[in-house]
Residue frames as qw, qx, qy, qz and C-alpha x, y, z in Angstrom:
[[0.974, 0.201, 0.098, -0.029, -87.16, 69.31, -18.84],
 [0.436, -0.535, 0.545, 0.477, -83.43, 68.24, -19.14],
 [0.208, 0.641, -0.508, -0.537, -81.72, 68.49, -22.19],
 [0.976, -0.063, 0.207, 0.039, -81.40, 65.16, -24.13],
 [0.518, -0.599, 0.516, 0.326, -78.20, 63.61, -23.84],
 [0.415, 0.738, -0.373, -0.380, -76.20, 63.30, -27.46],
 [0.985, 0.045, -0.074, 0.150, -75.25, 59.53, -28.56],
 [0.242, -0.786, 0.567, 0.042, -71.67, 59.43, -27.34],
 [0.793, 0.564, -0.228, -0.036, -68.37, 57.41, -29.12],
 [0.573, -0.586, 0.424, 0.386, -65.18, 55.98, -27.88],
 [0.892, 0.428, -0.145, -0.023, -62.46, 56.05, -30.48],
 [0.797, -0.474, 0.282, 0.247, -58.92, 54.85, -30.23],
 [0.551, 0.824, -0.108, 0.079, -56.08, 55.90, -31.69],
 [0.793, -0.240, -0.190, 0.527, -52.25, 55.64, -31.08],
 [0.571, -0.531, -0.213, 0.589, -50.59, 57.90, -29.71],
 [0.181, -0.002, 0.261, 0.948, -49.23, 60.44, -32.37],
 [0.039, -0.610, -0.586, -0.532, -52.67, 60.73, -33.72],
 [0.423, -0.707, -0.535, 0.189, -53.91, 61.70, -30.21],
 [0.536, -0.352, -0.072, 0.764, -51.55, 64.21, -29.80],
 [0.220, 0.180, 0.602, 0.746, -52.39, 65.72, -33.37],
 [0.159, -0.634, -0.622, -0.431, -55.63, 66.13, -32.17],
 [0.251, -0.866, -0.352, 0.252, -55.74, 67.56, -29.15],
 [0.353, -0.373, 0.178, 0.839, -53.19, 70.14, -30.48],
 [0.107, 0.269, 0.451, 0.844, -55.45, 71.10, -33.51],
 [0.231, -0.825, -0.510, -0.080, -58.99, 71.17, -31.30],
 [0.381, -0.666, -0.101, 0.633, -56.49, 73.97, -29.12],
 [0.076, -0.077, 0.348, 0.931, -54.83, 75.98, -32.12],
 [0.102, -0.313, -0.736, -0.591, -58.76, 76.00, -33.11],
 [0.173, -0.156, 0.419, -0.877, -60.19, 76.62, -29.95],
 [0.644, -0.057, -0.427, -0.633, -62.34, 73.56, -30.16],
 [0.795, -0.296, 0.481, -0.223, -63.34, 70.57, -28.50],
 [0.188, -0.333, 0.832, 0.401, -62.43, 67.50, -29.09],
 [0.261, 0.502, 0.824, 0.004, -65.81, 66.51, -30.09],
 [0.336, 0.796, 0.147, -0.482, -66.12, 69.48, -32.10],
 [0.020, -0.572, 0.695, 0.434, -63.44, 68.27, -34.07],
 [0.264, 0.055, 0.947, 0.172, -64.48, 65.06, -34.22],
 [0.386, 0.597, 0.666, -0.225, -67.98, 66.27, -35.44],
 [0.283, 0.765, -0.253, -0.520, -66.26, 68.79, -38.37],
 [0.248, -0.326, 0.901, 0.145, -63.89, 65.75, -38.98],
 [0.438, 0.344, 0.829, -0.040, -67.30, 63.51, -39.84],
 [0.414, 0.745, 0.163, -0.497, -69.28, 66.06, -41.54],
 [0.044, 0.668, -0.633, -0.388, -66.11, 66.32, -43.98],
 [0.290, -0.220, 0.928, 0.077, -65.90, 62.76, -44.13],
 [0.413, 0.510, 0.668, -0.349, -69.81, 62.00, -44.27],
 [0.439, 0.785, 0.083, -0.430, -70.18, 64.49, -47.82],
 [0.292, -0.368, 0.790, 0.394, -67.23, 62.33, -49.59],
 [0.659, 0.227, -0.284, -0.658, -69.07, 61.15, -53.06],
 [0.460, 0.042, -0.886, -0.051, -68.00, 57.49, -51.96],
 [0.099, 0.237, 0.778, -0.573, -69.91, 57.89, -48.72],
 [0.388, 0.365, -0.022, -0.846, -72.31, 59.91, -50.28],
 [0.514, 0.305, -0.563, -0.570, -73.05, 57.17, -52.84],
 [0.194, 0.096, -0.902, 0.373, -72.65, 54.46, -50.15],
 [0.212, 0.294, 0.373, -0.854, -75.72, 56.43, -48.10],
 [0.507, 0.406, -0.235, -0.723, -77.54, 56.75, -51.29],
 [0.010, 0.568, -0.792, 0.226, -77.49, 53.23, -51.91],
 [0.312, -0.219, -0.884, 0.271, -78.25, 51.29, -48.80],
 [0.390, -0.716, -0.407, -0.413, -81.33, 54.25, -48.26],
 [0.548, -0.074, -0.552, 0.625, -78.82, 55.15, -45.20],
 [0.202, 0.323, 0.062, 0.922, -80.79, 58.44, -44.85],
 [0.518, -0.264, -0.528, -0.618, -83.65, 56.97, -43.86],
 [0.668, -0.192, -0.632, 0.343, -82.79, 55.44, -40.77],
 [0.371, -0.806, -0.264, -0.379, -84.62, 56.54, -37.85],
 [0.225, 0.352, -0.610, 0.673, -82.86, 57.64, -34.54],
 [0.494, -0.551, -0.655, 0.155, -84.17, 56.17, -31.36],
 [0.198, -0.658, 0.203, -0.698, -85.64, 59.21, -28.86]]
């Protein structure tokens, strides 16, 4: 059975950012989508998101399979 495939993001940024990143995912030896998924996590456990989530019952929300 193949793997399932992982919900996938574009994001856009200008230019410096870009740079910024792919230079820390390298000094880190990460992807960029490992970054970008430490980057959320971080983000995601913020007490304003966290309270946001908490909320609007955001936890609850099923993922399609």
């Amino acid at each position: 059975m193949a793997a399932k495939r992982k919900p996938e993001f574009r994001v856009f940024c200008d230019d410096s950012t870009a740079a910024l990143i792919r230079t820390l995912a390298a000094l880190k030896n990460i992807s960029i989508s490992e970054l970008f998924n430490e980057s959320m996590e971080l983000y995601l456990s913020q007490d304003e998101i966290q309270r946001l989530i908490d909320r609007h019952n955001l936890d609850e929300i099923e993922t399609k399979d």
